[in-house]
C-alpha positions in Angstrom: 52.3 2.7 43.5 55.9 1.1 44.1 58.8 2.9 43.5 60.1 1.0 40.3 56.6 1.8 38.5 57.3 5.5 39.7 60.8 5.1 37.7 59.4 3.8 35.1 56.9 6.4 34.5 59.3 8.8 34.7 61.4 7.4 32.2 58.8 6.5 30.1 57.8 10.7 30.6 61.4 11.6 29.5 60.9 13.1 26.0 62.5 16.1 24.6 59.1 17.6 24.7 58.9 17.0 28.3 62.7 18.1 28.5 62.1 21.6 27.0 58.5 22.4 29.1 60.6 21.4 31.7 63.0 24.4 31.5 66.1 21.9 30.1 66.9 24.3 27.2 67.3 27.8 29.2 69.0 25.7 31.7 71.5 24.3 28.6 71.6 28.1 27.5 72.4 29.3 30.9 75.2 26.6 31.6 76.6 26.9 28.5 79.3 29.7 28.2 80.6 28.4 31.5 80.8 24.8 29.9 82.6 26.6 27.1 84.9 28.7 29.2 85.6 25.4 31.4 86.0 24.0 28.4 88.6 26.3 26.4 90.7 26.4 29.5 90.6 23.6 31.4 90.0 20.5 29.3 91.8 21.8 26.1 94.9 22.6 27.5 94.5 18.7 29.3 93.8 17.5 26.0 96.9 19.2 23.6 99.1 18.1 26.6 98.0 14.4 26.1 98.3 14.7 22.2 101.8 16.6 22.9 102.9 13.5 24.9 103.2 11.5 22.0 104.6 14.3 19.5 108.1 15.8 19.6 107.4 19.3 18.7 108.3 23.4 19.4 104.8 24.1 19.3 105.3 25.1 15.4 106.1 21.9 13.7 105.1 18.4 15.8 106.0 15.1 14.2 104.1 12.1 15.4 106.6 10.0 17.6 104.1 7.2 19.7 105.7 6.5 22.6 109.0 7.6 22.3 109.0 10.1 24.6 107.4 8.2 27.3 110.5 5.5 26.7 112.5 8.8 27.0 111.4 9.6 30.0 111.8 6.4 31.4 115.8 5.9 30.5 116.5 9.3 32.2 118.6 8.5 34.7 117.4 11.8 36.7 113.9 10.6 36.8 115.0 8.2 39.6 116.5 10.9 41.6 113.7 13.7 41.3 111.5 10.7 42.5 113.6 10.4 45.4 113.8 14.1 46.1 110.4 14.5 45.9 108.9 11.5 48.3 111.7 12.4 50.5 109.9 16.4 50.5 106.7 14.9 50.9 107.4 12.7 53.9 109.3 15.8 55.7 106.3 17.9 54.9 104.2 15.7 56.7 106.2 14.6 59.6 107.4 18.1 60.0 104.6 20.4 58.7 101.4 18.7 59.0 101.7 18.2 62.9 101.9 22.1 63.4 98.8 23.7 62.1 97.0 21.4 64.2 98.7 21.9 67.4 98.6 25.8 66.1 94.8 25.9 65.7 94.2 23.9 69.2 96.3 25.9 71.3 94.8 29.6 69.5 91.4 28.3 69.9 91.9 27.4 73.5 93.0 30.9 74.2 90.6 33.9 76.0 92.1 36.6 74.6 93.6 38.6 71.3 92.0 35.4 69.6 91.9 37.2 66.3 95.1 39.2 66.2 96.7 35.3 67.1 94.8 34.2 63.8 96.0 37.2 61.5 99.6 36.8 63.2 99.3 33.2 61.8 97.7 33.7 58.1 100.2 36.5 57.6 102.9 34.2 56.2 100.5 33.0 53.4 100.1 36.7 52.2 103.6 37.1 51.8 104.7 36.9 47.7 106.7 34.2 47.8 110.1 35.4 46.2 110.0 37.6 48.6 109.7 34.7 51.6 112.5 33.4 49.6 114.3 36.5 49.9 113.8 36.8 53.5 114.5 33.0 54.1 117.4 33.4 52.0 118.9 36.0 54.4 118.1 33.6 57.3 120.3 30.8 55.3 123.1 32.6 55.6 125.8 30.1 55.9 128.8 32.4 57.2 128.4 32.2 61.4 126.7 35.6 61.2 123.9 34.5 59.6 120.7 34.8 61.5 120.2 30.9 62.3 123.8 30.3 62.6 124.0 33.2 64.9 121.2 31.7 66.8 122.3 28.0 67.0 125.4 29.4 67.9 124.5 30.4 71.1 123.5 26.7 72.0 127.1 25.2 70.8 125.9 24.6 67.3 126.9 25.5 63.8 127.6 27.0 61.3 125.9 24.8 58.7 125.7 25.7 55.5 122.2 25.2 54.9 121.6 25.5 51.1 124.7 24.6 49.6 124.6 21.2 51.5 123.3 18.2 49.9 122.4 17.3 53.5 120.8 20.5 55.2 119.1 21.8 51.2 115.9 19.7 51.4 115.0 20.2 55.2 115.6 23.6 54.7 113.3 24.0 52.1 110.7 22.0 54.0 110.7 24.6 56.9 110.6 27.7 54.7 107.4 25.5 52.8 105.8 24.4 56.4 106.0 28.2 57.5 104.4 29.6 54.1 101.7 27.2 53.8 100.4 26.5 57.5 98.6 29.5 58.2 95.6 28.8 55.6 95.3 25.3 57.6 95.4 26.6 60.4 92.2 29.0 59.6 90.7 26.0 58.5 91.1 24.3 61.2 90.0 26.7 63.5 87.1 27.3 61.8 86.3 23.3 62.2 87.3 23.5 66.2 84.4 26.5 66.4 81.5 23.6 65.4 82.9 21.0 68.6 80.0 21.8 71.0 81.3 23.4 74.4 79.0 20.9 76.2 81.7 18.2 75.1 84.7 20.2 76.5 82.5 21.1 79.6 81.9 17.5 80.4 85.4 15.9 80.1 86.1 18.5 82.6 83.5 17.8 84.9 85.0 13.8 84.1 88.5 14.9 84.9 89.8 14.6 81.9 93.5 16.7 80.9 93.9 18.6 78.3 95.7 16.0 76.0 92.9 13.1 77.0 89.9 16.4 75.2 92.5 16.8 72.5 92.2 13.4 71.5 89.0 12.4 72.8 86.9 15.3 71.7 88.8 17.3 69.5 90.3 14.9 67.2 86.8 13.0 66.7 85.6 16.2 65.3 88.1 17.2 63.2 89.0 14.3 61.4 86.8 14.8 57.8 89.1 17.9 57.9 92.5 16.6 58.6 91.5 13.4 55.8 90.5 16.6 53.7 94.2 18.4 54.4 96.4 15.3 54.1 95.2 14.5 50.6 95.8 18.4 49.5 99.0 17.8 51.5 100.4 15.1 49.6 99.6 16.2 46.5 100.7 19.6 47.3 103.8 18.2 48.4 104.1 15.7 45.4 103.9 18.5 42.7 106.4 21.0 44.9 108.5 23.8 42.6 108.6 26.7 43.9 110.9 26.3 46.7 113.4 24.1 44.7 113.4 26.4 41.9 114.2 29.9 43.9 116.2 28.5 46.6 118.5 26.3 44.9 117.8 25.8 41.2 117.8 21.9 42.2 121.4 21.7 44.0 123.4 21.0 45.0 124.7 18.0 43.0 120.5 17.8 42.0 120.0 16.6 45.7 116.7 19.0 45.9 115.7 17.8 41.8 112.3 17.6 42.2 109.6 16.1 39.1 108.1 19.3 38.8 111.5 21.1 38.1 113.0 18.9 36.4 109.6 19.0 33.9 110.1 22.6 33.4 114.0 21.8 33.0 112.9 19.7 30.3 110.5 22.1 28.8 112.5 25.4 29.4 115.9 25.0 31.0 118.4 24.3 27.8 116.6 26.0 25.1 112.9 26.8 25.1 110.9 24.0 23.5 113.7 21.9 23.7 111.8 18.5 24.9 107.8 19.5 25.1 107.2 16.1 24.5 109.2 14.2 27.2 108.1 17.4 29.3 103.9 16.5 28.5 104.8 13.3 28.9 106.3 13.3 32.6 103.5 15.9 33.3 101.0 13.1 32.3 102.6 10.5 34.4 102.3 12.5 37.1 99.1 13.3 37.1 98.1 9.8 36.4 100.3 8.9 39.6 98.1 11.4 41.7 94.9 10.7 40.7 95.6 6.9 41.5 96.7 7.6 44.9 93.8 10.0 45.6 91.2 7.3 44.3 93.1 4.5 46.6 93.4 6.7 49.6 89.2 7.5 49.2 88.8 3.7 49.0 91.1 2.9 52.2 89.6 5.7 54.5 85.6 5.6 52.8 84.4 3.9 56.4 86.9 6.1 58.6 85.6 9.4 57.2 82.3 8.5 56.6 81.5 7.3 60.6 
């Protein structure tokens, strides 16, 4: 029998007789309060947000407005400069932090010794609460030329610079406190990647002659590279959608030179008086999202063949 008249007979077998003495209805019972939790709080919230997009409403009274507040959203003249801000955080974050949990994770795993105490050293960062890295980072910011990397640079001939109250030095700064928060968890995951390259690989580009930097990129970077497509996508998203830092560091100065999209949606939503523009806020949360999930679906399509070989 070919295998079209083995679909056929399957389909033609696909009854909702069949379907419950198959086990389909304690399977549907089984599934279903998690579709329902799912549900309630993931695709519900999704779903008021895209209603609330075309509302203007304090969450009490809403007054259908169409696209209003998407023209709104548009003729803000800040919208052009939190777009700035933010690709300009995303392309530091990757020059600057997605280079070093690789380099991180190579060197630790090349190591004989204290291999594990080097790996809690470099998650340790990601368990810190965040307003207190802030805190800390904060203190390092110091502008005065006492302040910790002032006092350092100063050593060298360099400084003071006034870090966070300079449209110049705010957005870098906030990169590096970001780079050293986040990289740890790569690095774990990247170390747990290195751990599947076969030793046999490493043992023969010796034997071959081969330096360290020709095994890196001949061996290592082979191996690893479903993984790094994996961490640049969660990168640039990450980095698109960034708050946190701009929020607690610098409220978005100065002169809005670290206004991201993020903050200046909960600006929108919260920072006059509460409820003041939900639906201008739902409405640049939406073209946001739509944004991403674009850019995700193009990037799959451009690297299908590079991470599928």
């Amino acid at each position: 029998m070919t295998t079209p008249d083995l679909v056929r007979r399957r389909r033609a077998r696909a009854t909702p007789t069949t379907w419950l003495r198959s086990g389909g209805l304690s399977t549907l019972v089984f599934a279903l309060p998690v579709l329902l939790i799912f549900g309630v709080f993931s695709w519900l919230p999704i779903g008021r947000a895209v209603v609330m997009s075309f509302q203007e409403t304090n969450l009490l009274v809403s007054t259908w407005v169409g696209l209003d507040n998407f023209r709104a959203v548009f003729a803000d003249p800040a919208l052009p400069l939190a777009i700035r801000n933010t690709a300009w955080f995303a392309l530091l974050a990757l020059v600057l932090g997605y280079p070093v949990p690789i380099v991180a994770a190579v060197l630790m795993s090349s190591v004989r010794r204290a291999k594990g105490l080097y790996s809690a050293l470099a998650y340790l960062p990601v368990v810190v609460p965040p307003v207190v890295a802030v805190l800390l980072w904060r203190f390092f910011y110091d502008p005065r030329p006492e302040g910790v990397f002032n006092a350092l640079l100063s050593t060298v001939g360099l400084g003071p610079y006034p870090w966070l109250q300079s449209s110049t030095w705010a957005m870098p700064s906030l990169v590096l406190e970001a780079t050293w928060a986040a990289a740890g968890g790569t690095v774990i995951i990247y170390l747990a990647a290195l751990a599947s390259v076969p030793a046999e690989l490493y043992d023969a580009a010796e034997v071959d002659g081969a330096s360290i930097w020709r095994k890196v990129l001949h061996v290592t970077l082979p191996h690893l590279r479903g993984v790094l497509l994996l961490t640049l996508i969660l990168q640039v998203i990450g980095t698109a959608q960034v708050f946190l830092e701009p929020f607690l560091f610098t409220g978005g100065g100065p002169a809005n030179s670290t206004l991201t999209i993020l903050l200046l949606i909960y600006k929108k939503a919260f920072g006059q008086n509460l409820g003041a523009d939900y639906g201008e806020a739902t409405a640049l949360s939406l073209l946001l999202a739509v944004f991403l999930a674009l850019m995700s679906l193009l990037y799959f399509r451009l690297t299908r063949s590079w991470s599928t070989t």
